[in-house]
N, C-alpha and C positions, 0 to 999 in steps of 0.2 A: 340673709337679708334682715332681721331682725336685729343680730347682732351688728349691724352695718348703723342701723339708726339707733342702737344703742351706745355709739360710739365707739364700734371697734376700731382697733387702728384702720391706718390704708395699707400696713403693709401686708398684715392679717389677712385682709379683703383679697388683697389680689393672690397672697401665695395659697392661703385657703382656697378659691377658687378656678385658682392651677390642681392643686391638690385633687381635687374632686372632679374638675375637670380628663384629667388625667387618670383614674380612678377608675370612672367609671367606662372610659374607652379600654378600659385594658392594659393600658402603659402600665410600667413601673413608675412609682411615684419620685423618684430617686430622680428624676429627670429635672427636678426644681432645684433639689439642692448643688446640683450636678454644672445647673448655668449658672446657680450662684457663686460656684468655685470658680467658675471660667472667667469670673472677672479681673480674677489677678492677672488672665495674661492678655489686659488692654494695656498696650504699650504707654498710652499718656495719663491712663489712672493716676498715675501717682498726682499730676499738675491741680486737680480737684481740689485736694485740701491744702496743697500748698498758697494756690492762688487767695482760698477762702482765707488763711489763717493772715495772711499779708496784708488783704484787705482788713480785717479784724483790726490788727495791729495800728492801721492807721488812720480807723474809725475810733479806734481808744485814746489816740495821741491827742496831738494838738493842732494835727492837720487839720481837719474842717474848720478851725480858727483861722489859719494862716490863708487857707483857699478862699475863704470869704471875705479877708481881707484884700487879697489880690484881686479878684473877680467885682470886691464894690470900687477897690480903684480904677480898674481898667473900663467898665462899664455900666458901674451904680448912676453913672450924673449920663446914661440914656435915659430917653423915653420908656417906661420899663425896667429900666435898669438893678432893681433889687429881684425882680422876678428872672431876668436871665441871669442873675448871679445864682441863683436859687436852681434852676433847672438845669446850670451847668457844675455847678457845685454835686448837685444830688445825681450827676449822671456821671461824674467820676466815681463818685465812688459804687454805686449801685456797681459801676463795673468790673470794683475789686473784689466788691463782698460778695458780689452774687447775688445779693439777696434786699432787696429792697425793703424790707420790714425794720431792719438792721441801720438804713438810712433818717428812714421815719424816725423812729427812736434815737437815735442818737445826735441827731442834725435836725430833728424836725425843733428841739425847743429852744433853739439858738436862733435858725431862721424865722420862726413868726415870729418875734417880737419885731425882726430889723421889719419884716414885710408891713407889721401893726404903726409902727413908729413913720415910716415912707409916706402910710395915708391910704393903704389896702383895707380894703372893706374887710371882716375876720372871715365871713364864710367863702370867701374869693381865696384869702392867704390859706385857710384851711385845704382847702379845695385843691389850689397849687399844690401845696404840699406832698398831698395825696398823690395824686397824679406825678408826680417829678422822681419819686419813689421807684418807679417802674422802667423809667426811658435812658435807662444807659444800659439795656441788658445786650443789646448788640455789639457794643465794644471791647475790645481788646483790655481785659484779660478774661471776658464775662464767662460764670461759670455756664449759664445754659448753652450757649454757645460750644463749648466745648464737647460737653456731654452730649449733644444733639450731634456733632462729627463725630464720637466717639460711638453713638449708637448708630448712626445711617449710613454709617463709614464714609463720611464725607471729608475732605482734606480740611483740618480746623483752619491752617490760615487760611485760604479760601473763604470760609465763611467768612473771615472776620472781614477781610478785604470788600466782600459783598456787602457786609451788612455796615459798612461805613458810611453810606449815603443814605440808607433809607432811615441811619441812627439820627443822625444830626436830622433829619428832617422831621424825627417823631420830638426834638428836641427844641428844633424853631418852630415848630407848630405852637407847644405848649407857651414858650415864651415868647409868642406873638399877640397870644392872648393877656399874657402881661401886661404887655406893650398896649395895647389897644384899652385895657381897663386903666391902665398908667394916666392916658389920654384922657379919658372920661373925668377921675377924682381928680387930674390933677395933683399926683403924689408928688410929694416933697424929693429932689434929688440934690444926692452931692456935686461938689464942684469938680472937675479932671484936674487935678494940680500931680503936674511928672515928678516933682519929691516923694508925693504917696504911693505914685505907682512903683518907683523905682526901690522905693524902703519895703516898699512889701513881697516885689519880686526878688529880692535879695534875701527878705526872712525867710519866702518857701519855694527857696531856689532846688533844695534837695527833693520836697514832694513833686515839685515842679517837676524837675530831669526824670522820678522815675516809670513815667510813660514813655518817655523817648529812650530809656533802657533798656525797658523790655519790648516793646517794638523791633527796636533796634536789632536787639540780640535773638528773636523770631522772623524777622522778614530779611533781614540784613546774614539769616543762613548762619547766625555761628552760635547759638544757641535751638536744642530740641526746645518742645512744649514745655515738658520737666525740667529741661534745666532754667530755664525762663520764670519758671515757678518759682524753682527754688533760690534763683537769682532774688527774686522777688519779695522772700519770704530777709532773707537776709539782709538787702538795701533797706528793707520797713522796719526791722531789729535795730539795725544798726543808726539809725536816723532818728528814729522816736525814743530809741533806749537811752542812745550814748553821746549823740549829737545835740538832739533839744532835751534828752533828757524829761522826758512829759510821762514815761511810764517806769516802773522800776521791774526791775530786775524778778526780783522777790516776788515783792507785792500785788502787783497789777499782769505782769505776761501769763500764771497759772492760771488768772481769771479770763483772760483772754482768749488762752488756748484752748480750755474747754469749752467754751461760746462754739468758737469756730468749729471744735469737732464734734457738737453738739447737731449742730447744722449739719457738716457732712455725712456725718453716723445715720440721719435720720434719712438721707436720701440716699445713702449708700445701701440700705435697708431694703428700699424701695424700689430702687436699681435689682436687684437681686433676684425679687422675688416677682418682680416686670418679668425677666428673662425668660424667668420659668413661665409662667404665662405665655408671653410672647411666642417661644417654643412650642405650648400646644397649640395656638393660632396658626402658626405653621402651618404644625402635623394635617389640622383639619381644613388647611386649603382656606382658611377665611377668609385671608385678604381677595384669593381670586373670586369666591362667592359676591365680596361688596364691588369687586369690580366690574364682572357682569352685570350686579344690580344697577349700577352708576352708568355703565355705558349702556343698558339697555332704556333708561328712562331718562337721560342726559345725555344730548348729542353733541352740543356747543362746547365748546372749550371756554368763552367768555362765560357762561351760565354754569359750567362746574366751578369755576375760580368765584363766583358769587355763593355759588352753596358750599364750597370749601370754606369762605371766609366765615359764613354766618355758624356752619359747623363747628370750628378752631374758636370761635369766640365763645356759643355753648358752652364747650368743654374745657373753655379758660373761666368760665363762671361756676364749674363744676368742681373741680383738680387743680392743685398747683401747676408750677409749669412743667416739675419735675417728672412727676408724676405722668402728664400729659407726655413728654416725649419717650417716655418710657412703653407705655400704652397707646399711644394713637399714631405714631409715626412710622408703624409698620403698616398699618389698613392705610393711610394715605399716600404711601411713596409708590404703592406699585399703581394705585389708580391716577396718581397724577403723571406719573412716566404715560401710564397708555394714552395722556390728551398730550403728549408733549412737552409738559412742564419741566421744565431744568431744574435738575432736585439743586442744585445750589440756591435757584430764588425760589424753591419751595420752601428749603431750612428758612430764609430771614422771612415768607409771609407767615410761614407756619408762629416763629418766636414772634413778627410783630403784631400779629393776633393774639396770641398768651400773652404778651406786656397789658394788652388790653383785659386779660383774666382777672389782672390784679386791682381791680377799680370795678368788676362789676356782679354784685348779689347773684347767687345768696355765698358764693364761698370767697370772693376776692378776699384776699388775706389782706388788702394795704387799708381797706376801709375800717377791720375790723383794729388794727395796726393804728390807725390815727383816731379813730373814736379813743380808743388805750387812753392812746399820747395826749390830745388833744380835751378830754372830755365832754366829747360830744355823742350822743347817738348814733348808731352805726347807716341808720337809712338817711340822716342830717347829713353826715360826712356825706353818702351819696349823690343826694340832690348839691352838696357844693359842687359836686366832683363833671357834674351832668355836663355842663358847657365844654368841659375838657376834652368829655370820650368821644361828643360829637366830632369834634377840632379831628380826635387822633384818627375815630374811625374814617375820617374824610382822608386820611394819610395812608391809611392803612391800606383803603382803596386803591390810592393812587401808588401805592409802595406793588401791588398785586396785579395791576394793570397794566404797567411800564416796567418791565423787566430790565430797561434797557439801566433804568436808576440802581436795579441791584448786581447784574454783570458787566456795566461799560467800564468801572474801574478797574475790577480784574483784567479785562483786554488789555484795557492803559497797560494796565504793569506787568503781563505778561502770566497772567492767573486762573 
């Protein structure tokens, strides 16, 4: 514990605490490193770092130029309109890279100026910012997404199919509040003229196509996870390298490529030594222990899905997301099976509670992430961010309550 608030790592924390956990029941301690090897035989492992380093590639390019050009022609001259360019732009890519911090930084100092120049108050544009960082984690190709099927043994398209509805609604929540401060200041908006729209769809016609690639070649059955990935990793090489030419060869992909496996390496870490863990949880019957605690002091089904939500937001305030599905998504699946919960809309309340981890003290990474970017104070960026989490947690409710918004498209399609 001491070593904990001394800054040890997390991954330290938890294999140390396997370790000893482990240790002192008698096991052989060999059981830690033993799940850690067992990871090489997750069949979609591999799609992890390929999806991350794709994204990487064209958050380094010249894509977020081209998307933002597209997105203020098609929808800058709405009411709103540079804030849903902003939250549809930042929920593309949130969903290649994984990683939301990665958005902030590298798109966050291109979009405040357009949001400052429209007529957005700064701590509104800030605030946006922050918040939009987070809300693409449920689409296709997103890495938590994966790794949450890949731990709970869930069918990953499945998730994603599920989490399509509740994505886009944590998505028009955020830029609804645009819209409505749009209204108030009365921001300056461009004109729609279809010469701009059509010159711009045509410059990022390649970034454009490759979501409906990789979709395509995942739900359309003729692409695995992996190869989808790897598809993926090769359309962003070949389009950013040698098409626009925006990165070199040389120069810019080594930088690149270690970012990305920087990223992976550090949750791959943590994956590992989760396992081990998770393994003695197991051994000592944990999860059935919280589950008799739960069912003997909670009877309602509505009233656990309320103390689940306020729980999963906790421990999005505590832990990454990573983190969090690595460790809490074993105590929660067997207690939400016993009130009936369909563990498929358990994964998307579960993630769209952790979207909300990332915006709220003392550990949200995305505040600490735009204080960085932005130079502001980190509890400043917070109070920008306040009107937002209200908006999302009102979403997040209604994403936990109607199941019917995160399974009736899978019925549609046969899922």
């Amino acid at each position: 514990m001491a070593a904990t608030f001394l800054g040890l790592p997390l991954f330290a924390i938890i294999g140390g605490l396997a370790l000893l956990l482990f240790w002192g029941d008698g096991t052989p301690i060999a059981a830690v490193p033993v799940e850690t090897y067992r990871l090489t035989s997750f069949p979609v492992l591999p799609a992890v770092p390929l999806f991350t380093l794709g994204g990487y590639i064209l958050a380094a390019g010249g894509a977020s130029r081209r998307l933002v050009r597209v997105f203020t022609a098609l929808v800058g001259w709405l009411p709103g309109g540079a804030a849903i360019v902003t939250t549809f732009v930042f929920a593309f890519f949130t969903s290649f890279t994984g990683a939301s911090g990665v958005t902030i930084l590298s798109l966050g100092g291109l979009l405040l100026p357009v949001l400052l120049k429209t007529g957005y108050p700064e701590p509104f544009a800030i605030g946006l910012l922050t918040v939009s960082g987070s809300i693409g984690l449920l689409f296709p190709p997103s890495l938590p997404v994966i790794l949450y099927g890949v731990y709970s043994q869930q069918a990953i398209d499945t998730l994603f199919v599920a989490g399509f509805v509740p994505g886009l609604l944590l998505v028009m929540a955020v830029a609804a509040l645009g819209i409505r401060q749009d209204l108030k200041v009365r921001a300056a908006r461009p004109r729609f003229t279809p010469r701009e729209a059509g010159a711009s769809l045509w410059d990022a016609k390649w970034e454009m196509l490759l979501p409906v690639v990789v979709l395509w070649g995942i739900f359309g059955g003729l692409a695995t996870m992996v190869e989808a990935a790897a598809l993926t990793v090769l359309y962003a090489f070949v389009v950013e390298c040698w098409v626009y030419r925006d990165l070199s060869i040389r120069r810019d992909l080594p930088r690149v490529t270690l970012e990305g496996a920087t990223l992976v390496g550090g949750f791959l870490i943590i994956l590992g030594m989760a396992l081990g863990l998770t393994n003695y949880l197991i051994d000592a019957d944990v999860p059935l222990h919280v589950l008799n605690w739960v069912r003997t002091h909670i009877a309602s089904k509505m009233v656990f899905l309320l103390a689940l939500n306020l729980f999963l937001l906790a421990v999005g305030a505590l832990m990454d997301i990573y983190s969090a599905i690595f460790v809490v998504v074993p105590l929660i699946t067997p207690v939400a099976a016993a009130y009936g919960v369909d563990p498929v809309h358990l994964g998307i309340v579960f993630l769209a509670n952790l979207e909300l981890g990332y915006i709220v003290p003392p550990m949200g990474e995305n505040l600490f992430l735009a204080s960085y970017r932005f130079g502001h104070p980190v509890m400043r960026v917070f109070r920008y961010t306040l009107p937002f989490i209200l908006v999302l947690a009102c979403a997040v409710l209604l994403i936990t309550y109607l199941p019917d918004m995160t399974l009736g498209l899978g019925r549609l399609l046969g899922r």
